[in-house]
FIVORO-239125 format. One record per residue: residue number from 1; x, y, z negated of N, C-alpha, C in turn; residue in one letter. Coordinates in Angstrom, 1 decimal. Layout:
BEGIN
site n:NUM; nX:X; nY:Y; nZ:Z; caX:X; caY:Y; caZ:Z; cX:X; cY:Y; cZ:Z; res:A
...
! end
This chain:
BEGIN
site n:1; nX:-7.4; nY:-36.1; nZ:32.0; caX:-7.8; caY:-36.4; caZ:30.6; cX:-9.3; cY:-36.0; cZ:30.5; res:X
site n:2; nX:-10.2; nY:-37.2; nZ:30.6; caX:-11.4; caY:-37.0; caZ:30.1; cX:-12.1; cY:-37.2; cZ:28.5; res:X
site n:3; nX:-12.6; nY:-36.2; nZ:28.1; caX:-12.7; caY:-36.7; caZ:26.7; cX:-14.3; cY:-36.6; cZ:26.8; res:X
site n:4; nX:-15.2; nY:-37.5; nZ:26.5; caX:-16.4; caY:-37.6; caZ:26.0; cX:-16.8; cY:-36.7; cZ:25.1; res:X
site n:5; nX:-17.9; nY:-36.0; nZ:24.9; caX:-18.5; caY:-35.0; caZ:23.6; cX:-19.5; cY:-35.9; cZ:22.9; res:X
site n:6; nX:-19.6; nY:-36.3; nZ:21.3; caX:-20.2; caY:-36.9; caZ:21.2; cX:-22.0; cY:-36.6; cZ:20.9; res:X
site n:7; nX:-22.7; nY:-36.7; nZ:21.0; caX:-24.1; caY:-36.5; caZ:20.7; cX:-24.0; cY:-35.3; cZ:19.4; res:X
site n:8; nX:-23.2; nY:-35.9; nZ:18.5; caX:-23.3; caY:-35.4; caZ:17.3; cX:-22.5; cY:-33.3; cZ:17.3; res:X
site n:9; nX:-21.8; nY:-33.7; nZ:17.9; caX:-21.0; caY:-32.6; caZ:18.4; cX:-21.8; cY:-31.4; cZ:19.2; res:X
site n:10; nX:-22.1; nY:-31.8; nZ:20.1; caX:-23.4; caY:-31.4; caZ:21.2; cX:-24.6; cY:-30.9; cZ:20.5; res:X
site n:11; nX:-25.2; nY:-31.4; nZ:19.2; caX:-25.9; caY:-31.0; caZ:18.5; cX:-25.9; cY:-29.9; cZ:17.7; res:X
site n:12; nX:-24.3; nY:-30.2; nZ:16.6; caX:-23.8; caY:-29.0; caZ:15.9; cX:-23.3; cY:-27.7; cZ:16.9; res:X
site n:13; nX:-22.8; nY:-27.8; nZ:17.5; caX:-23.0; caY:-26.8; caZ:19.1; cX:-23.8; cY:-26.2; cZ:19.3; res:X
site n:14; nX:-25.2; nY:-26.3; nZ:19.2; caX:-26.3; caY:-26.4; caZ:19.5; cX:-27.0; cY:-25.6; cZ:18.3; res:X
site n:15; nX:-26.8; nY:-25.8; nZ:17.3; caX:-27.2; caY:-25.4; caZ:16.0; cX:-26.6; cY:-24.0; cZ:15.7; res:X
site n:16; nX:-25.0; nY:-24.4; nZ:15.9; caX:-24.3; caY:-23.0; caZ:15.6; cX:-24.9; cY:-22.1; cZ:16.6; res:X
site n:17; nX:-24.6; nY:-22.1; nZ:18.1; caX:-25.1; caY:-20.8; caZ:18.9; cX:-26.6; cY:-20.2; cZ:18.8; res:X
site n:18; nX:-27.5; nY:-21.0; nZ:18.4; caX:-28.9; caY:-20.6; caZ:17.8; cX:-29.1; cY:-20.1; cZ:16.8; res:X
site n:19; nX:-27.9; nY:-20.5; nZ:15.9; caX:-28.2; caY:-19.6; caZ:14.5; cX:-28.0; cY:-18.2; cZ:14.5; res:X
site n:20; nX:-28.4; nY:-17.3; nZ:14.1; caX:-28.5; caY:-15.9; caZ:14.3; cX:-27.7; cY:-15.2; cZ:13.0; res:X
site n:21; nX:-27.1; nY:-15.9; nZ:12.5; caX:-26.4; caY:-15.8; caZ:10.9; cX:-25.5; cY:-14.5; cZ:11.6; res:X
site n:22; nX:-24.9; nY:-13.6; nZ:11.2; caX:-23.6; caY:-13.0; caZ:11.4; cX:-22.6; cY:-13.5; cZ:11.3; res:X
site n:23; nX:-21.1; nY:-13.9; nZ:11.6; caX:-19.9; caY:-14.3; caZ:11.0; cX:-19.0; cY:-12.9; cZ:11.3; res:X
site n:24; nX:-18.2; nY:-13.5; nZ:10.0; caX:-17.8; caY:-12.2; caZ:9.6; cX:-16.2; cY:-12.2; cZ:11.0; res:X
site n:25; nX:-15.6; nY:-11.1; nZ:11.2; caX:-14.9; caY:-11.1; caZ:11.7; cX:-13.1; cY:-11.4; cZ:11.0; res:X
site n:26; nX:-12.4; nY:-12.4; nZ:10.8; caX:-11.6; caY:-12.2; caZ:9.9; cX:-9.6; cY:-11.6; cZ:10.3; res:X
site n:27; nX:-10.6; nY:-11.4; nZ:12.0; caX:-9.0; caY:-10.6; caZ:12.3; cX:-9.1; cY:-9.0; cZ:11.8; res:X
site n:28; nX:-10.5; nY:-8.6; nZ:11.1; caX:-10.9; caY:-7.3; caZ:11.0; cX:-10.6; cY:-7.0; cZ:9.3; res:X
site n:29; nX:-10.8; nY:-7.8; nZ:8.5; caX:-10.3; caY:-8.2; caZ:7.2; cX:-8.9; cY:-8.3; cZ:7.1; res:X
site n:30; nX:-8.3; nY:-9.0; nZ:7.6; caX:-6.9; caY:-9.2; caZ:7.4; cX:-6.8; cY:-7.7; cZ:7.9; res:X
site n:31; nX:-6.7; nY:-6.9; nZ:9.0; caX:-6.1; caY:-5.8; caZ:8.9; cX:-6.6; cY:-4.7; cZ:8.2; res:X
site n:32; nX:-8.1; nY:-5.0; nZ:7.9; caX:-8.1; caY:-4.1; caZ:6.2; cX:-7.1; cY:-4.3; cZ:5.3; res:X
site n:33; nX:-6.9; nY:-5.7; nZ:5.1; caX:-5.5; caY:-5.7; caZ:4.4; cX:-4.5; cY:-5.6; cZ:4.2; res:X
site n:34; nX:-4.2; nY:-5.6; nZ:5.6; caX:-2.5; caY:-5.0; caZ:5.8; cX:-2.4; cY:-3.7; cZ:5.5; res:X
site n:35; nX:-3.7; nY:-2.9; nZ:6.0; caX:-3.4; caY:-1.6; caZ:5.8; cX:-3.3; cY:-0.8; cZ:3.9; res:X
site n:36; nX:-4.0; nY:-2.1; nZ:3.3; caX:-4.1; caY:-1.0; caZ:1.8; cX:-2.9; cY:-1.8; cZ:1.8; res:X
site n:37; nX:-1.8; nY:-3.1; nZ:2.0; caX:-0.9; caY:-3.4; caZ:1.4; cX:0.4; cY:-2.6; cZ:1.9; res:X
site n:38; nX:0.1; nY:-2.0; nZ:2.8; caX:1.6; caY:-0.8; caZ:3.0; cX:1.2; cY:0.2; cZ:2.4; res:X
site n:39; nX:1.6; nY:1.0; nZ:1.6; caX:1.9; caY:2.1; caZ:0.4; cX:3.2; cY:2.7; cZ:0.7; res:X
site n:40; nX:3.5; nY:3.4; nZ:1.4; caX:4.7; caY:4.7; caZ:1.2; cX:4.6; cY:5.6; cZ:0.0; res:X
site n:41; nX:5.9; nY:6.0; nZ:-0.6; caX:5.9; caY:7.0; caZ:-1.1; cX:7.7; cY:7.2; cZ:-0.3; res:X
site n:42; nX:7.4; nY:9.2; nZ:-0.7; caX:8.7; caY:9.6; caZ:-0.4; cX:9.0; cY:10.6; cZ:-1.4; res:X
site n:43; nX:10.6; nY:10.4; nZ:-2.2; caX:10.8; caY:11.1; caZ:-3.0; cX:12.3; cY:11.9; cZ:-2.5; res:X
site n:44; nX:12.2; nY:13.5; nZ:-2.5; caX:13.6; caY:13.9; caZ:-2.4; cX:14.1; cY:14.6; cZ:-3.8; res:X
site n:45; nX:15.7; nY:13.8; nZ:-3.4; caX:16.6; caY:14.5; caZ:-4.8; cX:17.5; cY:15.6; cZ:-4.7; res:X
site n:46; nX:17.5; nY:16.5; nZ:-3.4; caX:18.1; caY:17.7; caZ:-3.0; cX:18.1; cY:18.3; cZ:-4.2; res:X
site n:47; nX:19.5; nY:18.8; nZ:-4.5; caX:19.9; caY:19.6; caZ:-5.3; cX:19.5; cY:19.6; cZ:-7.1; res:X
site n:48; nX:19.4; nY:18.1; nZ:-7.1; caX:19.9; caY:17.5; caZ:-8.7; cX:20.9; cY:17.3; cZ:-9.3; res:X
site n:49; nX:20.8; nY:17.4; nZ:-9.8; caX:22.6; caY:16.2; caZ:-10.9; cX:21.7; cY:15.5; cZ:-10.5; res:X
site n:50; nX:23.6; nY:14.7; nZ:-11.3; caX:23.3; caY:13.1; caZ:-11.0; cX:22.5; cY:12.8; cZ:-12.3; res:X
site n:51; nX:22.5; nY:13.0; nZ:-13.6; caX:22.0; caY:12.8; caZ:-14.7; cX:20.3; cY:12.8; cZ:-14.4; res:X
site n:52; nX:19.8; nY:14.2; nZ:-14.3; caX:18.3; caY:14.3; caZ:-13.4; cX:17.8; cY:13.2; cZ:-12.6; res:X
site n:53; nX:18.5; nY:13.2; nZ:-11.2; caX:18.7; caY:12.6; caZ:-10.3; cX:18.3; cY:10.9; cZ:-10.8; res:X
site n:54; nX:18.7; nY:10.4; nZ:-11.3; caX:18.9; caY:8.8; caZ:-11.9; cX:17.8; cY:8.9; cZ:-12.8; res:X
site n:55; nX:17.7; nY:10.1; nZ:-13.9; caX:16.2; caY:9.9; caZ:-14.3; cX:14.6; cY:9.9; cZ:-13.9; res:X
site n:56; nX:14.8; nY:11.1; nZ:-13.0; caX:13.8; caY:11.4; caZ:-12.0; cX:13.2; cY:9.8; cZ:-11.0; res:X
site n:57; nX:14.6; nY:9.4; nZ:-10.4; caX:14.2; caY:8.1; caZ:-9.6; cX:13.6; cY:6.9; cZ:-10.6; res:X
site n:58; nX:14.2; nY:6.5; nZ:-11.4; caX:13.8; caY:5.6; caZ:-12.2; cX:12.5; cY:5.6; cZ:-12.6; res:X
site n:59; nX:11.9; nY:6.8; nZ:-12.9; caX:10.7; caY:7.0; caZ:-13.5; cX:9.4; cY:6.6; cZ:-12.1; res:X
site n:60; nX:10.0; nY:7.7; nZ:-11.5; caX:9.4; caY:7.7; caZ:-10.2; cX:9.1; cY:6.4; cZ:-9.7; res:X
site n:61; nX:10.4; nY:5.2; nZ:-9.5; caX:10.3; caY:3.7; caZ:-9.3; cX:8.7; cY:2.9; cZ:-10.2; res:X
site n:62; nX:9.0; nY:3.2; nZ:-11.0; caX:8.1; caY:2.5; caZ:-11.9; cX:7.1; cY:2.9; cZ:-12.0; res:X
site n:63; nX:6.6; nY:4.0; nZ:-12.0; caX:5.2; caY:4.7; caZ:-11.2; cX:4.6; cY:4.4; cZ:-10.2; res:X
site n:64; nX:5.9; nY:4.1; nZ:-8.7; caX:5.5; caY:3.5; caZ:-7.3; cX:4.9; cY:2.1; cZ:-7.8; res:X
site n:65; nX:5.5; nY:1.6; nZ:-8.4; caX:5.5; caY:-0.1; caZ:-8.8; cX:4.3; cY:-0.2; cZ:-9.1; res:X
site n:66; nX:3.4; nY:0.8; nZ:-10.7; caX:2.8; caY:0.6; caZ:-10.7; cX:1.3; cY:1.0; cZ:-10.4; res:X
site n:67; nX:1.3; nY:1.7; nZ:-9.2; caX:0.5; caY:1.8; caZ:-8.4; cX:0.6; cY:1.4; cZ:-6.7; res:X
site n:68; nX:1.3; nY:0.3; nZ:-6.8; caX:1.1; caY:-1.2; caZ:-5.6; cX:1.6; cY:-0.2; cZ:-4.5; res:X
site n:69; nX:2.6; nY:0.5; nZ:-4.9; caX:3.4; caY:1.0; caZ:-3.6; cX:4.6; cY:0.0; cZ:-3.5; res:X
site n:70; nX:4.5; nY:-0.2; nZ:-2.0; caX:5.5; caY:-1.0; caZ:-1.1; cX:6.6; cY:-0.2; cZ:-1.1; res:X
site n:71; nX:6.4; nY:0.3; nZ:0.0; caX:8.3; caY:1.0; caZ:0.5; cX:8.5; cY:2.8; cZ:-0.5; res:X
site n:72; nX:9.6; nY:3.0; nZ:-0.5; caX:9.8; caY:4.2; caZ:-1.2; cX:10.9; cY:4.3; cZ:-0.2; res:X
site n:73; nX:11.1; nY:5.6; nZ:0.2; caX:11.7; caY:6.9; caZ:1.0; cX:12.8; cY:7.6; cZ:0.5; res:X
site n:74; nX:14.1; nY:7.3; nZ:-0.4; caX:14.8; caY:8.3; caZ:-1.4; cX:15.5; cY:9.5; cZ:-0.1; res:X
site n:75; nX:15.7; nY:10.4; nZ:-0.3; caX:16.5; caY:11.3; caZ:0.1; cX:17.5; cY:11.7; cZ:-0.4; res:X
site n:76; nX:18.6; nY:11.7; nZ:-0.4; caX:19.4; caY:12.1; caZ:-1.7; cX:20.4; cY:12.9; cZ:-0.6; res:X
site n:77; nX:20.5; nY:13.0; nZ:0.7; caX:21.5; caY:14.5; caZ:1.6; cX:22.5; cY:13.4; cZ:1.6; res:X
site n:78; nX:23.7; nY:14.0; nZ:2.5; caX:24.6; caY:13.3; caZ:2.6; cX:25.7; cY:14.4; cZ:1.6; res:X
site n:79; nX:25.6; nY:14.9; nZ:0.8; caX:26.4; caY:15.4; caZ:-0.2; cX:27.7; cY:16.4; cZ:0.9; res:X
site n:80; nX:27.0; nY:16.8; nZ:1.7; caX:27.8; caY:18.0; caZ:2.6; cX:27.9; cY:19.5; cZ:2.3; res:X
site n:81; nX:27.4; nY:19.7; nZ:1.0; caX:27.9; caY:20.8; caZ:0.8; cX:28.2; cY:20.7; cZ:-0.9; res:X
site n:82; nX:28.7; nY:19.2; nZ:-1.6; caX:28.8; caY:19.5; caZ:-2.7; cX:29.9; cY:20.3; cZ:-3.5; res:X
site n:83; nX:30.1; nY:20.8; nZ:-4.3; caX:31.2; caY:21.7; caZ:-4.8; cX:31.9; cY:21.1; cZ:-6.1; res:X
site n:84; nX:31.3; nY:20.1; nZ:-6.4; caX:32.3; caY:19.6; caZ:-7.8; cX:32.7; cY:18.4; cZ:-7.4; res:X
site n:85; nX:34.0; nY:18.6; nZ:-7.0; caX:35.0; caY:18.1; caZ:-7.2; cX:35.9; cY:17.0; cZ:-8.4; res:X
site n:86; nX:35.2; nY:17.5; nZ:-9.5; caX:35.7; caY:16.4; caZ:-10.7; cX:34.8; cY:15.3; cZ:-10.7; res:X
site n:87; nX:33.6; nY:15.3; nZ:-10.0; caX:33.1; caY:14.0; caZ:-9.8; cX:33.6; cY:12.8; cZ:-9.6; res:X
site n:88; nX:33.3; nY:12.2; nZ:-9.9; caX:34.5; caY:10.6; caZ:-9.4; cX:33.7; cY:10.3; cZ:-7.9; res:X
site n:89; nX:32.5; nY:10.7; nZ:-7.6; caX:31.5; caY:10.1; caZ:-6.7; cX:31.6; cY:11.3; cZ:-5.2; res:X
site n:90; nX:32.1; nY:11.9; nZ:-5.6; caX:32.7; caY:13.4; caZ:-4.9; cX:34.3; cY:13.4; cZ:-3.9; res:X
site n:91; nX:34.4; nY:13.3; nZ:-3.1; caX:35.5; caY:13.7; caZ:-2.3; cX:35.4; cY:14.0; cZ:-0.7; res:X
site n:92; nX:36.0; nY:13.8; nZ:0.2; caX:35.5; caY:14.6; caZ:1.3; cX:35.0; cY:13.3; cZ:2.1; res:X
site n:93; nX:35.0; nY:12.2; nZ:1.5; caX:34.2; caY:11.1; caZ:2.3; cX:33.2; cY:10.7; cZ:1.8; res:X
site n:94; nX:32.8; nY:11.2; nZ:0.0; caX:31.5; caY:10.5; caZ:-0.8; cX:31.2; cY:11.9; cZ:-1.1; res:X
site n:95; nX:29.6; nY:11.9; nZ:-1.2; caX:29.1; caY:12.3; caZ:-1.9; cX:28.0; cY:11.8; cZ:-3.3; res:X
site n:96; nX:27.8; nY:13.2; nZ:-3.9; caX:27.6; caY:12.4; caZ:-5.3; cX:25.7; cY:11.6; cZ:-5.3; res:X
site n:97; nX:25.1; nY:12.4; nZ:-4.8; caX:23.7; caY:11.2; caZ:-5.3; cX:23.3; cY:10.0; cZ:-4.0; res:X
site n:98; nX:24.7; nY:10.4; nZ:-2.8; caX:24.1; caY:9.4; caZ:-1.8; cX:24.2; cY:8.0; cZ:-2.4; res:X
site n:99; nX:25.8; nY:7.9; nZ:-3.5; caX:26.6; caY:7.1; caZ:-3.8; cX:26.2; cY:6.5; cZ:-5.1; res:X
site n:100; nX:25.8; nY:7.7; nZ:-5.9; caX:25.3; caY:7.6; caZ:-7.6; cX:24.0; cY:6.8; cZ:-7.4; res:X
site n:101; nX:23.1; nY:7.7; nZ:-7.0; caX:21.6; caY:6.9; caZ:-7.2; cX:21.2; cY:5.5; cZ:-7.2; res:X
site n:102; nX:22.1; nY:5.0; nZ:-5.8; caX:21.9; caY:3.2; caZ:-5.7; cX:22.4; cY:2.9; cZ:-6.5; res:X
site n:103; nX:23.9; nY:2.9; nZ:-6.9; caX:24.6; caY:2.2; caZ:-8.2; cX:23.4; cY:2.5; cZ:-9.8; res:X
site n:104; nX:23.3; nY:3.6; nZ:-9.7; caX:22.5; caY:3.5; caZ:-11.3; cX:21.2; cY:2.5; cZ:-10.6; res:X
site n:105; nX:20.1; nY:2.7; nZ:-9.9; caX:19.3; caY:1.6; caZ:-9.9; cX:19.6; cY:0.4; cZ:-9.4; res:X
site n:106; nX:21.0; nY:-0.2; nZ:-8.8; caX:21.4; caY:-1.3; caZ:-9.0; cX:21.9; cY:-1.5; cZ:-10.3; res:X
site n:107; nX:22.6; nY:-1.1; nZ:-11.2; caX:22.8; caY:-1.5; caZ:-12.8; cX:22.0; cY:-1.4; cZ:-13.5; res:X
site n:108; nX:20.7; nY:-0.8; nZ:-13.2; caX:19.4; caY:-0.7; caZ:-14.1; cX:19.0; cY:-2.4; cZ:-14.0; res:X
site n:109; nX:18.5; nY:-3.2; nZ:-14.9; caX:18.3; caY:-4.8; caZ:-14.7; cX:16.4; cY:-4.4; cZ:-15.0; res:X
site n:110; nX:16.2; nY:-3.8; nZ:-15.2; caX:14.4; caY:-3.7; caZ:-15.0; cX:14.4; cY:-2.8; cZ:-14.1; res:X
site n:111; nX:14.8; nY:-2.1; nZ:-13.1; caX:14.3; caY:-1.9; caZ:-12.2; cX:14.6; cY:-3.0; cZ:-10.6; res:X
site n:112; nX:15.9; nY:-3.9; nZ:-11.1; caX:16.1; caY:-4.4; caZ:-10.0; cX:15.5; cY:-5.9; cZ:-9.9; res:X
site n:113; nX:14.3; nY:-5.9; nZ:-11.5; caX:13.4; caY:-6.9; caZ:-11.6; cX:12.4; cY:-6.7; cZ:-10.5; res:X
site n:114; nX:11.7; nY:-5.2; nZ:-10.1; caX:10.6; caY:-5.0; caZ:-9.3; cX:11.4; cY:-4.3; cZ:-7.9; res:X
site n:115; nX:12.5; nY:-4.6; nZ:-8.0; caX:12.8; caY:-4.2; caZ:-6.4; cX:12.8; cY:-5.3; cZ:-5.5; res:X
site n:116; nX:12.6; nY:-5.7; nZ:-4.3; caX:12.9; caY:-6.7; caZ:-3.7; cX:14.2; cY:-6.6; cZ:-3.1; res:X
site n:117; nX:14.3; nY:-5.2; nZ:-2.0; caX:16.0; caY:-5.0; caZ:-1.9; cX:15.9; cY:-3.6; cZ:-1.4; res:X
site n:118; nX:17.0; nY:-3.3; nZ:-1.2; caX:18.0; caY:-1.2; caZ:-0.9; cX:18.0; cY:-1.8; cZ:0.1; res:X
site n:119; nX:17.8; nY:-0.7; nZ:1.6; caX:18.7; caY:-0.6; caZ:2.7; cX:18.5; cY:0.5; cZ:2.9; res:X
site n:120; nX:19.7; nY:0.8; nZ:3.6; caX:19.7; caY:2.0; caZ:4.7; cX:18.3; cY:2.8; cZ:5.5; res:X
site n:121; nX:18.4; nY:3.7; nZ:5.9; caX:17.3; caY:4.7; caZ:6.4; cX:17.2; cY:4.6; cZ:7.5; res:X
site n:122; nX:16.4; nY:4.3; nZ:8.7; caX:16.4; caY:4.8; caZ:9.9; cX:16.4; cY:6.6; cZ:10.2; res:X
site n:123; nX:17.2; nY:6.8; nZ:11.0; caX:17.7; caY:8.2; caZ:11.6; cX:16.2; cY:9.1; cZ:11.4; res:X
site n:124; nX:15.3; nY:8.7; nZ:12.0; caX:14.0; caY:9.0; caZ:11.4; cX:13.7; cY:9.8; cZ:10.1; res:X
site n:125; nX:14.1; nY:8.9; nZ:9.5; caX:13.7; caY:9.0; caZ:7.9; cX:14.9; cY:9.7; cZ:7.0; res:X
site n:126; nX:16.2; nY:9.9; nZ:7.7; caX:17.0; caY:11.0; caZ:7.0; cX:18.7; cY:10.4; cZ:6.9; res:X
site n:127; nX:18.5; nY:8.9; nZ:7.8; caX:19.5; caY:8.5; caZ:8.4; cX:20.7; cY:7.8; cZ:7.4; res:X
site n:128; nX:21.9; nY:8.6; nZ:7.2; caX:23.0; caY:8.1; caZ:6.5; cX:22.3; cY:9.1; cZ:4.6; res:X
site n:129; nX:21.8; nY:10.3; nZ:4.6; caX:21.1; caY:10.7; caZ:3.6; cX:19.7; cY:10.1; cZ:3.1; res:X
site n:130; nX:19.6; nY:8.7; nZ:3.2; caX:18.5; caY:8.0; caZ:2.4; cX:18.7; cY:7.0; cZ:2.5; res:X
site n:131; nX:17.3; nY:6.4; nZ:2.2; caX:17.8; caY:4.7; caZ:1.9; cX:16.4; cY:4.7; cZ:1.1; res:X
site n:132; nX:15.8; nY:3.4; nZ:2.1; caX:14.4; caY:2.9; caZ:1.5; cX:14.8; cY:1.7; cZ:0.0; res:X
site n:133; nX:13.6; nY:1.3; nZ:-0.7; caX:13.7; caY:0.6; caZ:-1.6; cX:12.4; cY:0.0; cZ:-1.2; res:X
site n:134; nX:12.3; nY:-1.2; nZ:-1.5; caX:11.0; caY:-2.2; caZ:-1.2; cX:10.8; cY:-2.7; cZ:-2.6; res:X
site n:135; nX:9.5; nY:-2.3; nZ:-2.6; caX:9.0; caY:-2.9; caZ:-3.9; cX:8.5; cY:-4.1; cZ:-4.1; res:X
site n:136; nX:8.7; nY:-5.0; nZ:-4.8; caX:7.6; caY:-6.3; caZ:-5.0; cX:6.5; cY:-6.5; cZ:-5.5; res:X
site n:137; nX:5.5; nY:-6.9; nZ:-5.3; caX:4.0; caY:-6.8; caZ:-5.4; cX:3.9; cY:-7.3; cZ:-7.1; res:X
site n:138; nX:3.3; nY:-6.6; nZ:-7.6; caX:2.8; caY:-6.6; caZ:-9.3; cX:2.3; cY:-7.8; cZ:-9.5; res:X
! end
């Protein structure tokens, strides 16, 4: 495959590598970008109620949101040493804010306007006792 260059081409060629202009680099920009668009925050709920607990996060959500944080960190323990028992969210398989926290900010309908979605924790991050939330951009 031969392809001809045309005069005109050879020219602008020519023009660009002579010009002494700077160009900007834009694989260097985009990763300025990436980097202010990841925002962490980590909040722990060790040793709240659940009442607290569900207030404290809520507020907290909407604070991350609106200061352009991405991912949030919850901690809530895996409820291994809880002692109340009359809890409904309490027994030797649940504990109370691993279980409570998601459900209240899934029933919340304005916070699950700026969530994109819940998952699970990497072992890292506090494993079967957390669970990230991803925010969506304001």
């Amino acid at each position: 495959m031969n392809k001809k260059i045309s005069e005109k081409d050879k020219q602008d060629w020519q023009n660009f590598i002579s010009n002494n202009k700077k160009l900007s680099n834009k694989d260097l920009n985009l990763e300025k970008n990436q980097d202010k668009k990841k925002i962490e925050k980590i909040i722990d709920l060790h040793g709240f109620s659940i009442k607290i607990a569900n207030q404290v996060i809520e507020k907290f959500i909407i604070e991350c949101f609106e200061k352009d944080v991405n991912i949030i960190t919850v901690i809530t323990g895996k409820g291994l040493r809880s002692k109340n028992k009359e809890n409904p969210y309490v027994s030797e398989d649940l504990s109370i804010l691993k279980y409570s926290v998601p459900d209240y900010i899934k029933s919340n309908q304005y916070l699950m306007k700026i969530i994109k979605k819940i998952e699970g924790a990497s072992i890292k991050d506090g494993g079967q006792g957390a669970f990230y939330i991803y925010l969506k951009n304001r």
